[in-house]
C-alpha positions, 0 to 999 in steps of 0.5 A, a space after each residue: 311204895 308199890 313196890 313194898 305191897 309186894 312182898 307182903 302179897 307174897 308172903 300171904 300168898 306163901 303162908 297159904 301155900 304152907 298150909 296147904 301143904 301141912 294141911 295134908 299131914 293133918 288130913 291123914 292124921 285126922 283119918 287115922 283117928 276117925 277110923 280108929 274111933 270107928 273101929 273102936 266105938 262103930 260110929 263116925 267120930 264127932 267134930 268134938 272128939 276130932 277136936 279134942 283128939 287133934 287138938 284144934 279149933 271147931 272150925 278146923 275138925 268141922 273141915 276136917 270131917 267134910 274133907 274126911 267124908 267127901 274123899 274116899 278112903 285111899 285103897 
């Protein structure tokens, strides 16, 4: 029976690892848009229009723009 816990642990853990990895596509994305939006409008881009220019939850674009402002732009 122990045995059977296992793989599902596994498989939670593979998941994560999985979004991770996506995250990251996303991440980049989510920088494009954001200094699209500020070079077209000369403000930050919001959590609502990051949210709808993604297309993902308020949680999500909320992560999203902390990641975005605690990571400098790649040179």
């Amino acid at each position: 029976m122990a045995a059977a816990s296992v793989p599902v642990q596994d498989g939670d853990t593979a998941g994560q690892d999985d979004t991770s990895q996506s995250s990251g596509g996303l991440l980049d994305y989510a920088r494009r848009v954001a200094a699209e939006h500020h070079a077209r409008h000369g403000r930050p881009i919001t959590r609502d229009t990051l949210r709808a220019r993604l297309g993902v939850s308020n949680q999500l674009a909320t992560d999203l723009l902390r990641q975005l402002r605690n990571i400098p732009d790649p040179a």
